[in-house]
C-alpha positions as CSV (number, residue, x, y, z in Angstrom):
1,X,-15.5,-12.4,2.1
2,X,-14.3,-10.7,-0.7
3,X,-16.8,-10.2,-3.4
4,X,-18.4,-7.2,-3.6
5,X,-16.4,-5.3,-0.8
6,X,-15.0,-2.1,-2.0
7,X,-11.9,-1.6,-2.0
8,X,-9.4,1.5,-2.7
9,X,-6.1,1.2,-4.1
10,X,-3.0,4.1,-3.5
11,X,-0.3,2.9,-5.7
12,X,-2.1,1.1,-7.8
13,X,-0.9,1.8,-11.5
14,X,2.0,-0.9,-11.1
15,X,3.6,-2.9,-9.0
16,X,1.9,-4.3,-5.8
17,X,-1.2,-2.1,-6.3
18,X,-2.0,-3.1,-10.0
19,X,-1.8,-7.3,-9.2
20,X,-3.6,-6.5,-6.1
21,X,-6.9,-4.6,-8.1
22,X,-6.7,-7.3,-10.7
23,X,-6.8,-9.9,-8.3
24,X,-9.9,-8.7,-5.8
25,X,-11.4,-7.6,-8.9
26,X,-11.2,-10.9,-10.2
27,X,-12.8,-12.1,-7.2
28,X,-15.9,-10.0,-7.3
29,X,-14.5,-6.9,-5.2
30,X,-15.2,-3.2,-6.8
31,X,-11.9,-1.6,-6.8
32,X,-11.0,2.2,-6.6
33,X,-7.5,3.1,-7.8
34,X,-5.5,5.9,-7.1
35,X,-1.9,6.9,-8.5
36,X,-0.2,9.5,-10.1
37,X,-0.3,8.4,-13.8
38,X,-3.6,8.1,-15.4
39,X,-2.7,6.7,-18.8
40,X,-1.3,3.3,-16.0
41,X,-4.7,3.9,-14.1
42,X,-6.7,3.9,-17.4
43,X,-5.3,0.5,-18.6
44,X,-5.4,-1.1,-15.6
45,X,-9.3,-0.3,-15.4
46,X,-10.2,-1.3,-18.6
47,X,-8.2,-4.3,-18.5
48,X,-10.3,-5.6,-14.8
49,X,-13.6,-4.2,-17.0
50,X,-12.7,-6.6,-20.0
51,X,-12.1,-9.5,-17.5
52,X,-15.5,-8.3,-16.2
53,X,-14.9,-6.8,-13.0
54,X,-15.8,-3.5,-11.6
55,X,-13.1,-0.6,-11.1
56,X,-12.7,2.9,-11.3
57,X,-10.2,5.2,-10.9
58,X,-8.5,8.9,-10.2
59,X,-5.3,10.9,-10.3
60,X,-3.9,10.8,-7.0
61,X,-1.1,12.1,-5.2
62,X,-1.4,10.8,-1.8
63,X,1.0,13.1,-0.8
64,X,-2.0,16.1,-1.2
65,X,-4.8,15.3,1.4
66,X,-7.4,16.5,-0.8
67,X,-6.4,14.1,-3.2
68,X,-7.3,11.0,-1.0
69,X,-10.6,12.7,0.1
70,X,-11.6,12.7,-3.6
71,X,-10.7,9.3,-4.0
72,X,-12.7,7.9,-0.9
73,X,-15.3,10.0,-2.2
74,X,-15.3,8.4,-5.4
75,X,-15.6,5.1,-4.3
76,X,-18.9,6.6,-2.3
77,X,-20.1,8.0,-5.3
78,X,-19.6,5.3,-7.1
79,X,-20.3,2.3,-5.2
80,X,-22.5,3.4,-2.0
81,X,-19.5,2.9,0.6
82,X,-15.9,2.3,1.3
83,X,-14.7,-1.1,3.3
84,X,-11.1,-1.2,2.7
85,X,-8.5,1.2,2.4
86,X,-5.2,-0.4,1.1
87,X,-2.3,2.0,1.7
88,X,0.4,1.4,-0.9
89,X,1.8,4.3,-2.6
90,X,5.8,4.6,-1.7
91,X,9.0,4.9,-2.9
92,X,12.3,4.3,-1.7
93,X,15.7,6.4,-3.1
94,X,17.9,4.7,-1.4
95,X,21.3,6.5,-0.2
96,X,24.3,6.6,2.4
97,X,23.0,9.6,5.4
98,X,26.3,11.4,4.6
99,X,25.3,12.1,1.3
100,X,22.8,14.4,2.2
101,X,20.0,13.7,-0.2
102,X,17.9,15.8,1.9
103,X,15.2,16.3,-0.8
104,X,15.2,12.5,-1.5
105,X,14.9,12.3,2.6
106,X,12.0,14.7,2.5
107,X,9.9,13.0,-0.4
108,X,10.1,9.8,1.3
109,X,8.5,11.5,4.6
110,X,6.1,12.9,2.2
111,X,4.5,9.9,0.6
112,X,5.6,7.0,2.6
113,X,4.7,8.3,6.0
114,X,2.1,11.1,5.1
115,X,0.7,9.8,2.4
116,X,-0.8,6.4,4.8
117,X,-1.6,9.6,7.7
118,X,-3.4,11.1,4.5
119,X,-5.4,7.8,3.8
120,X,-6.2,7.2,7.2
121,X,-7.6,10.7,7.6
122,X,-10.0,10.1,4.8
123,X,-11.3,7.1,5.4
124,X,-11.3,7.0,9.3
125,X,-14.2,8.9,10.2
126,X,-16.2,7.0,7.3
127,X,-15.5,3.2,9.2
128,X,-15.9,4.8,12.6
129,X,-19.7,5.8,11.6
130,X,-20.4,2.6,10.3
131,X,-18.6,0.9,12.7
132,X,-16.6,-1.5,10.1
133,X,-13.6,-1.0,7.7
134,X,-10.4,-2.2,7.0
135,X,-7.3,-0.1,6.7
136,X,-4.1,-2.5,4.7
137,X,-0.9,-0.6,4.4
138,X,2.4,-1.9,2.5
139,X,5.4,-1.1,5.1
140,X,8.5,-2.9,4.1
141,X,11.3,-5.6,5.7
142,X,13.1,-2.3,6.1
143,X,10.7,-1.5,8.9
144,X,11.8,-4.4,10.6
145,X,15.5,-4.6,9.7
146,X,17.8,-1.7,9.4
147,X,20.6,-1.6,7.4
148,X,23.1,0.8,5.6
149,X,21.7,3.2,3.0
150,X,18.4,2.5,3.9
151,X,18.0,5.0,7.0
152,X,15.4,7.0,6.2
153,X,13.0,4.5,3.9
154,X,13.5,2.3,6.9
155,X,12.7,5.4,9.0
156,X,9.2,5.7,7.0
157,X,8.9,2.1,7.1
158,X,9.2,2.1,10.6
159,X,6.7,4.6,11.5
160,X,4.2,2.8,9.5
161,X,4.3,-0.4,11.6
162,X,3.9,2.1,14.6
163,X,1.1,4.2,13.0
164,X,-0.7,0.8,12.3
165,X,-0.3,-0.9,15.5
166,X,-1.8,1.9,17.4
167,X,-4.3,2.3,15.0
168,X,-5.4,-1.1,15.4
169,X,-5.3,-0.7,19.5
170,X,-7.0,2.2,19.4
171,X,-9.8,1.1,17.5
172,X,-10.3,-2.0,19.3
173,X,-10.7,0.2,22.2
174,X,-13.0,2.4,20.6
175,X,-15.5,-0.8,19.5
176,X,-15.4,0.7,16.0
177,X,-14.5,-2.5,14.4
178,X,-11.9,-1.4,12.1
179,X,-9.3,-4.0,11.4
180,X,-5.7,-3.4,10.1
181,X,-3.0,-5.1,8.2
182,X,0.4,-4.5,8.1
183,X,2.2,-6.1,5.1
184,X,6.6,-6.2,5.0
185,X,7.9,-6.9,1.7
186,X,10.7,-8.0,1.0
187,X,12.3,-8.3,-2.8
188,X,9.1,-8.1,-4.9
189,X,9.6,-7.2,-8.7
190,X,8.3,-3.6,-8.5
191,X,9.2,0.1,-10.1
192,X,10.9,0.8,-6.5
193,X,14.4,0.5,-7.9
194,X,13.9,3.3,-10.6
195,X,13.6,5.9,-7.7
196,X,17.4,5.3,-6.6
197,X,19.8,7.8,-7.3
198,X,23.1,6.7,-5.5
199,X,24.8,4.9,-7.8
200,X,26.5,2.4,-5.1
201,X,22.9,2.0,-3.3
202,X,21.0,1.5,-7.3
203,X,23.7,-1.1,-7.6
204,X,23.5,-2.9,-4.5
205,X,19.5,-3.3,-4.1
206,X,19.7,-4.3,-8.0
207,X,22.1,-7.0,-7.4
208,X,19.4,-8.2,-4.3
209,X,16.6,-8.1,-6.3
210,X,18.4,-10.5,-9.0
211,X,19.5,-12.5,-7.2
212,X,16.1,-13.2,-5.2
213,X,13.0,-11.0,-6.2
214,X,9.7,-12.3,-6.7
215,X,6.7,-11.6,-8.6
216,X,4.5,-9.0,-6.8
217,X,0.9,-11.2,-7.5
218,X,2.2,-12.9,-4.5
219,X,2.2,-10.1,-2.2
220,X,-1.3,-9.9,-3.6
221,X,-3.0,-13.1,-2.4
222,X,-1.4,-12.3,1.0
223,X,-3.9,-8.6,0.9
224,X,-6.4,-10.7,-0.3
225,X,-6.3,-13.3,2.6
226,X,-6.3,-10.4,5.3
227,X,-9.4,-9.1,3.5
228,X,-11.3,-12.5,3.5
229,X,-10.8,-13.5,7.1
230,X,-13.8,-13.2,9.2
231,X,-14.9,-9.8,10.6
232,X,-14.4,-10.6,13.4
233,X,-11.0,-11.3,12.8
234,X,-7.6,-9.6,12.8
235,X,-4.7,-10.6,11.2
236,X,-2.5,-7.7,11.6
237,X,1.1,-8.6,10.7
238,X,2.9,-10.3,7.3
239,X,5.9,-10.8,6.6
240,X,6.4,-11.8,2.8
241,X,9.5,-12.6,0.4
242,X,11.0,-14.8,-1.5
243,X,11.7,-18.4,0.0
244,X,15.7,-18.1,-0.8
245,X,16.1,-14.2,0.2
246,X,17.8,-14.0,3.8
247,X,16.5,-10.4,4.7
């Protein structure tokens, strides 16, 4: 069940994030949100408190594990407890290895790999001592499918379907009742594009996401089905994207 489950949000000013707050909030969940750019987070919260749901949010660079203690914290603060923690923040600047964007390559380790360790971290001891939780992370088709200019998002991508998998065993093996969800993307109309720099790879993804992309209130309902299944029940593995995109 949904309603009044609290929930916290990295990379939730646009994109995935924003449709997903709007959407649990909508359905009676208290959302936290976390991103970089507050005048984003402020809009986004009061438009879920016009509609009349609960949210509240802080600046948050995932890739700074301080920052997602504060924002676990906040949703304690604020709302007596924690009981999902949707990992979402990520980018992806695209480019061929052998034009050694190393700081580009470095960034991405940063926030799409550490940034979900840097989640997990905060909110892991809380669901092992209450023995429930949920951790949801946005990986990517890339983390299923390699292919050229994509090596080291995939990379990222990658290590969060690992990351997540284990997760999930281990916790099953600890009895601590934590459930995960692994969510891979595939086009979804997003700000991801804006972060490529290659010209060739900027013009390649674009002409992808044309062609195919869909709205990212879909990948949405998919986080907000994993959330409502039973407790007792793991669904730990989507694939989503549009119906005429051939990954």
């Amino acid at each position: 069940m949904i309603k009044d489950k609290v929930v916290v949000i990295t990379g939730a000013s646009s994109g995935i994030g924003a449709e997903t707050a709007k959407l649990l909030a909508s359905q009676g969940a208290k959302v936290v949100l976390g991103a970089r750019r507050v005048e984003k987070l402020r809009a986004l919260t009061n438009e879920i408190k016009v509609a009349g749901g609960e949210a509240v949010y802080r600046v948050t660079n995932v890739v700074q594990p301080e920052d997602s203690v504060e924002l676990v914290k906040l949703a304690q603060d604020t709302f007596g407890c924690i009981d999902v923690m949707f990992l979402n923040a990520g980018l992806m600047p695209n480019s061929p290895l052998s034009e050694l964007k190393t700081d580009e390559w470095n960034q991405m380790v940063d926030v799409n790999l550490k940034g979900v360790l840097n989640g997990i971290a905060a909110a892991l001891p809380i669901f092992k001592a209450q023995k429930s939780g949920h951790f949801i992370a946005t990986s990517s088709v890339a983390g299923l499918k390699a292919y050229p200019g994509g090596a080291v998002y995939g990379a990222t991508k990658w290590a969060v379907r690992d990351l997540m998998e284990v997760l999930r065993m281990e916790s099953a093996q600890e009895h601590s009742n934590i459930r995960t969800a692994t969510i891979y993307p595939a086009a979804i109309k997003t700000e991801l594009l804006k972060t490529i720099t290659d010209p060739q790879s900027a013009k390649d993804m674009q002409q992808t996401y044309d062609a195919y992309e869909i709205t990212p209130d879909r990948v949405a309902k998919v986080v907000a089905f994993a959330i409502d299944m039973p407790e007792d029940t793991n669904v730990n593995e989507f694939t989503v994207g549009p119906t005429n995109q051939p990954w």
